[in-house]
N, C-alpha and C positions, 0 to 999 in steps of 0.2 A: 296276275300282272306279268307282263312278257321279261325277257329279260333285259330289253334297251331300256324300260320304265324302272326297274330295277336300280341298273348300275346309274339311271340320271338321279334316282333318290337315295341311294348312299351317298353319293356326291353331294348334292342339295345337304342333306343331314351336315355331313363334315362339315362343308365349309361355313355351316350354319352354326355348329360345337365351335369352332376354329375362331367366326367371328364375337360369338357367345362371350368367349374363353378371353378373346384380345381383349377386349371391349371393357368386360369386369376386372381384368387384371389392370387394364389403364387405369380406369376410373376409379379402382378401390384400392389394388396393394402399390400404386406409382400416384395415388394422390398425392401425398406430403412431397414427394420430389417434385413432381408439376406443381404446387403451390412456391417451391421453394425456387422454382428454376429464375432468372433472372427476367426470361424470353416472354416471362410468362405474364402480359402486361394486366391482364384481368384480375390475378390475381393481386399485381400491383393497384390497379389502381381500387379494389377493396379496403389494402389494409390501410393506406393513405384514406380513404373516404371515411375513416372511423373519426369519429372524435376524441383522439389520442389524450390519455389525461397528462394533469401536470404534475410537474415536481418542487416540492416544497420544500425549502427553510426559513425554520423559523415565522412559519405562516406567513413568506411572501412566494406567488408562484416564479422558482430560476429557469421552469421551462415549461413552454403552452402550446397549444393549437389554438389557431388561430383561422375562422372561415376564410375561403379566399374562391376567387369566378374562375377556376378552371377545371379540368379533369382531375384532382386530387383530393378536392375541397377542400382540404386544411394543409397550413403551411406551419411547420415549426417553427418558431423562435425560443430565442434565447437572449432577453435583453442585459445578462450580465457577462454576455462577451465571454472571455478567456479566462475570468475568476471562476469559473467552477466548470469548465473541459472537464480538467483531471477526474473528476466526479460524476458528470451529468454523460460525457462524453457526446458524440453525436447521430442522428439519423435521419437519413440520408436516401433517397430513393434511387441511387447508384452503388452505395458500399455499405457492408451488413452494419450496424448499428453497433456501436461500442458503451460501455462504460453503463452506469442504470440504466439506460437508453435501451441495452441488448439485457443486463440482465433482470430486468422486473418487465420486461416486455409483454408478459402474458396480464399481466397487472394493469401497464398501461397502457394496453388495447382491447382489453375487456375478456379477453379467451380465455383470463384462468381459470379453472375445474372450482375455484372456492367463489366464481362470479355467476356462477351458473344461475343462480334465480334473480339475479338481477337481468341474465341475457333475455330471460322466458318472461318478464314484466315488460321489456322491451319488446319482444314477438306479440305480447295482446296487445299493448296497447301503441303499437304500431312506432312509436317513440325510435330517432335514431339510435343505433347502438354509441356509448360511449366508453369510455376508459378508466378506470382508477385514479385517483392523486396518490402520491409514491413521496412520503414526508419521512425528509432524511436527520439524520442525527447532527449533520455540522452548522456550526454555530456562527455566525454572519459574522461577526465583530472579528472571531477567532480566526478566520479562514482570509479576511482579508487584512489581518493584521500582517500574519504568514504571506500572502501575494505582495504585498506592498515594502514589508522587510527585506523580503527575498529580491527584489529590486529587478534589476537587467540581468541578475546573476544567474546563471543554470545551476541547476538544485534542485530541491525539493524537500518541502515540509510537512509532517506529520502529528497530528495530538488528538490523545486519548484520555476519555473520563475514566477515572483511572477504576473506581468500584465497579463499572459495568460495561466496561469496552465499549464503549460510544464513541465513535471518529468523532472529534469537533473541529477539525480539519484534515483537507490533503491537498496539499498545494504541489503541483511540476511546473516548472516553471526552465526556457520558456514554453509557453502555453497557446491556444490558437481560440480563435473564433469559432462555435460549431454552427452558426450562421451559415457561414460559407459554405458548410456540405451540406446544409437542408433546403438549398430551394428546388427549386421545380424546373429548373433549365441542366437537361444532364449535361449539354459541352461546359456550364461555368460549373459544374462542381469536380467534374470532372477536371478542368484547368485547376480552381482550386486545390483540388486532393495532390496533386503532381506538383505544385507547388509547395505543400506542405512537407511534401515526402522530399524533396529537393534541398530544401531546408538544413544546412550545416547544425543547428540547432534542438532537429530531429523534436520539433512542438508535438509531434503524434505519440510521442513516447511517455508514458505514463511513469514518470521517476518515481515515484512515491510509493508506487505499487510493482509493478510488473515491466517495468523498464529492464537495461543492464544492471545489475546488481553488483554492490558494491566492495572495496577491502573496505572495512572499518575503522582499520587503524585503531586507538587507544579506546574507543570507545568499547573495545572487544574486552578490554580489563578487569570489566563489569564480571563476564562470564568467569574468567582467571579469577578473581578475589571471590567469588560467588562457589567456586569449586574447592579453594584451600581452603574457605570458611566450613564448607560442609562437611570437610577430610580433618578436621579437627583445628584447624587454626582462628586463631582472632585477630583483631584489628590488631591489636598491642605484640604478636609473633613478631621477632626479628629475624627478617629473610635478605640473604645475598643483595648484595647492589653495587657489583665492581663499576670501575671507570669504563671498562669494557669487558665486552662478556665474548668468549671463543666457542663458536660456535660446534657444537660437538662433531667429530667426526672430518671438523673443516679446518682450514687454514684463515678462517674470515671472520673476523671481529668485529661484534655488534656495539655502537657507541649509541650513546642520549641524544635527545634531539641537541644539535649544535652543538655537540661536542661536550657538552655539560656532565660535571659530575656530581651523581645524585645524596652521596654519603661519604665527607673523608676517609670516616671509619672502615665504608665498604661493606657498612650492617645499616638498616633502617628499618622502622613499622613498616609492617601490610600497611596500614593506614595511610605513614607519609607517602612510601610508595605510588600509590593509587593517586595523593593530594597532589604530585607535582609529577605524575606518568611517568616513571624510572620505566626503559624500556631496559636496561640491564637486569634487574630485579625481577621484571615480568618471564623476561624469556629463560631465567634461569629458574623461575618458579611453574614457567612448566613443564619442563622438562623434570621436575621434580614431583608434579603431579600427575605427570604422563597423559600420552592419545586418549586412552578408555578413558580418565573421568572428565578432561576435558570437553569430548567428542561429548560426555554422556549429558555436560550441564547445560553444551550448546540445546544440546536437545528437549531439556527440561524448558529453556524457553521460547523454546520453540521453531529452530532451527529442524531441517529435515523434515517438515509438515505443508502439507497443503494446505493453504488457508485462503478462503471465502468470504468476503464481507458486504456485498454477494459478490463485486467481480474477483475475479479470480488475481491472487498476487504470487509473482515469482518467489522460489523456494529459495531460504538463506541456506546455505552450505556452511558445515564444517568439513574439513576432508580426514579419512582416515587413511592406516597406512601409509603413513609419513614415517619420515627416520630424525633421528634425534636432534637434529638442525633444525628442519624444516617442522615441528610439534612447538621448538623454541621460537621461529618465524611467525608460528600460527598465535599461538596467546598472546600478541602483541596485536592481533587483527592482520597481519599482513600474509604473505602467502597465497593460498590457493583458498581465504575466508572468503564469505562476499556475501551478503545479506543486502535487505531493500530498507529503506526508512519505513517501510510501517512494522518490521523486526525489531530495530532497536527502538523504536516506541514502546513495543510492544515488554520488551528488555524493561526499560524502566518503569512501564505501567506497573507489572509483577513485582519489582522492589516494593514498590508506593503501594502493594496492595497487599500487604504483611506475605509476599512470596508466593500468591495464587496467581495465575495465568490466564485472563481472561479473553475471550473470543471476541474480535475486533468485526464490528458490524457499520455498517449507512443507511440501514434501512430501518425508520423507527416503526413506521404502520403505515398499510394502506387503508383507501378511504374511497368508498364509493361516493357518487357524484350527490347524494341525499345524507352523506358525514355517516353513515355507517362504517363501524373499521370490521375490516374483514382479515386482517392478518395485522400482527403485534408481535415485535421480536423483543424477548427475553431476555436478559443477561445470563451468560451459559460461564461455569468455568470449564478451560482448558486441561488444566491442572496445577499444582503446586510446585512451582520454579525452584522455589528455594525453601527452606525455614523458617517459620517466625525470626527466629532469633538470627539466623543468616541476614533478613530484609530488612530487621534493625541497625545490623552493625552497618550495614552495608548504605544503608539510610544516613545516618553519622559519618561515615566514612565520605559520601557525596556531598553531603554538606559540607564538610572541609575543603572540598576541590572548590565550591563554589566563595564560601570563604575567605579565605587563603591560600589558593590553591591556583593552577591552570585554569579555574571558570569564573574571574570574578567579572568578570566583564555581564553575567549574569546573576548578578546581585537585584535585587529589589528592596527598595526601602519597604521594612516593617513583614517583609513576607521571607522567608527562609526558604531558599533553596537550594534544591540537592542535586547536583548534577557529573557530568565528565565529558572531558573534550575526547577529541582524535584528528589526527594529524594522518591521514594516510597515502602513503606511496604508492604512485600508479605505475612506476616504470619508467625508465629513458628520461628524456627532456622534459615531461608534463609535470604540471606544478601539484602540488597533491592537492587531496580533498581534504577539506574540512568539515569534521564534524562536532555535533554537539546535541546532549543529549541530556533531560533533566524531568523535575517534578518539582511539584509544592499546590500547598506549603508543604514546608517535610515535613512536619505533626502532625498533618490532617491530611494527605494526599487529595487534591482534588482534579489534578490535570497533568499528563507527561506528553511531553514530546521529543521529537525529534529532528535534527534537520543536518543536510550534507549540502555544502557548497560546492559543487566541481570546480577541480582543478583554484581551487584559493580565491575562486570571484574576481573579482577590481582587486585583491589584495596578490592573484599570484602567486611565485615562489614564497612570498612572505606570511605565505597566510598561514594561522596557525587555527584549531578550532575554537580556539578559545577568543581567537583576536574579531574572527570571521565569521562562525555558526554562534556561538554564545547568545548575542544581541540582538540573533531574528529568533531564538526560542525564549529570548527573556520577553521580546516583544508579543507575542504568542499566549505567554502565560498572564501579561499582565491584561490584556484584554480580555482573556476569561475570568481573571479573578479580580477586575475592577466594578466585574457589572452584578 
């Protein structure tokens, strides 16, 4: 071979390695990204071509595909509107999919590794591919008791079976249509999405879960009395409760809601304390239990954890490294606390559950399109919050609030319940939040919830949680425990 035939067949070789080399690296280490790219319309219109499965409660489908005459074939719906966003969220052939929607995804489009022999019955016998049904844990009655309670107000509600962390609701409110981002015309979803995000409202925001996260206000008291009980106190301890409490280190005076005073004496029970929210009592109780066990109880329930149920919810913070002011600021819930309603659920599920801390889940089973279940979620503990005997007292002691107490506005004839308000401080002019937090029956635990009003609802500066949140978790309870 001469040497012109030569150097034109190293050449040939190379550019033939070079185009070899592009070629495999396209196709095989840059798949998942050209699947995932936006531009990538084939691949679009695949995953839309599937027969996406639905999502159930309570064995009715909340969300289906449905055939439809264009390049997608199927069109999502969702005919319960903006009662179950928070939950189902939406998907959308313009913006990635949220809420079950994005996370049982492999589920309800058939690609998950545990679907695999149903895909290879679909390759013989030529059958369209389809997707799982995704049968959630929340309870019909529960969840629009919660939507319908919750009214015009912005909030958000939360309730948990209390022996096995099963959501039976999650309500954010306001809430949106996921209608509107699933059709098949990208400028109206597009209009729409911009619309929503425009929204003073912020309906995209998932409050219940992974929203901005909230101060707690008195509902943090829980944690406070759940710490002195573990440090050797009981209900019946007589702790501090002046007219006002100076805060350490400061020149600034902490007074009771509305100027109230909690004890002529300026001595009262852990008990009373906690029955009628003494924020002088609390802030001088922890300062007397200090940052570390504080910091330590928030964490026993659950505060500082990532948690999945399967979507992902924002982390409740305690902060450490505080100075003796601001430790007294913090066990009142205010400060630099800030937790989501599916925490203080989650708070009083582990009372209601003699002190264990269960793993809050939505996803009961899936089900292939012939009712075979192919995945089954467990009741998992977390771990142990508190004490037997801690989650008794502590059980008793919430029954008093509800009682005679700051909670009675959530009373139920014939049903015992155990609960605690908060009233929390947002800063400057804004009206506080109201919260409210409870279980029952208190002898039998069967459901806890949660719920927080922004900024006081229709009630405003006036609102207090007891006057405001009380009466959409009393509502809440009594629908699950009428049926």
């Amino acid at each position: 071979m001469n040497k012109p035939l030569r150097r034109l067949w190293v050449i040939s070789l190379v550019m033939f390695v070079g185009l070899f080399g592009s070629v495999t690296w396209t196709q095989f280490f840059n798949a998942a990204e050209l699947n995932a790219d936006s531009r990538n319309t084939r691949s679009l219109y695949r995953e839309y071509g599937t027969n996406r499965g639905p999502i159930v409660v309570d064995g009715k489908e909340i969300v289906a595909s449905t055939p439809v005459n264009d390049a997608f074939k199927y069109q999502r719906e969702y005919p319960y509107g903006a009662l179950y966003a928070p939950v189902t969220g939406y998907y959308s052939i313009v913006y990635s999919p949220t809420g079950i929607e994005r996370a049982s995804n492999e589920y309800l489009n058939g690609t998950s590794d545990s679907l695999w022999l149903n895909r290879i019955e679909h390759l013989i016998t030529g059958a369209d591919p389809q997707g799982s049904a995704v049968e959630l844990t929340i309870d019909e009655k529960a969840q629009r008791a919660a939507y319908d309670a919750l009214g015009d107000q912005r909030g958000a509600a939360v309730a948990i079976e209390v022996k096995t962390g099963r959501i039976l609701a999650l309500v954010s409110k306001p809430s949106f249509d996921p209608s509107d981002l699933a059709g098949h015309s990208s400028k109206e979803v597009v209009e729409a999405y911009e619309k929503l995000l425009a929204d003073p409202g912020k309906p995209l925001v998932n409050r219940a879960l992974a929203g901005d996260t909230y101060p707690p206000g008195s509902v943090f008291k829980l944690v406070t009395t759940a710490a002195a009980l573990e440090n050797g106190m009981s209900a019946e301890t007589e702790i501090d409760a002046p007219d006002t409490y100076r805060l350490p280190g400061t020149t600034t005076d902490l007074r009771n809601f509305g100027g109230s005073q909690c004890a002529a004496s300026g001595h009262m029970s852990l008990a009373n304390a906690l029955r009628i929210s003494c924020n002088t009592a609390f802030a001088a109780l922890g300062n007397e239990l200090g940052e570390e066990e504080l910091a330590k109880q928030a964490q026993a329930f659950g505060f500082e954890q990532e948690i999945q149920v399967p979507m992902s919810a924002a982390i409740s913070r305690y902060p450490t490294g505080q100075n003796d002011a601001q430790v007294a600021i913090s066990a009142i819930g205010q400060q630099d606390v800030r937790v989501t309603p599916l925490q203080v659920a989650m708070m009083s599920a582990a009372i209601a559950n003699d002190g264990v801390l269960m793993q809050p889940y939505l996803v009961d089973r899936v089900r292939t399109a012939d009712l075979s279940v192919v995945s089954e979620t467990k009741p998992q503990e977390l771990g142990r919050a508190v004490s037997s005997s801690t989650a008794r007292q502590l059980t008793e002691m919430m029954v008093g609030v509800v009682e005679n107490g700051t909670g009675t506005s959530a009373q139920l004839s014939g049903i015992q319940v155990a609960g605690k308000t908060g009233t929390a401080e947002t800063g400057g002019d804004a009206a506080p939040h109201a919260w409210f937090t409870a279980f029952a029956p208190a002898d039998d635990p069967e459901i806890a919830v949660a719920v927080v009003v922004e900024n006081g609802g229709t009630a405003g500066s006036e609102a207090t949680g007891g006057r405001v949140a009380a009466p959409i978790a009393r509502a809440v309870i009594k629908a699950v425990l009428d049926q």
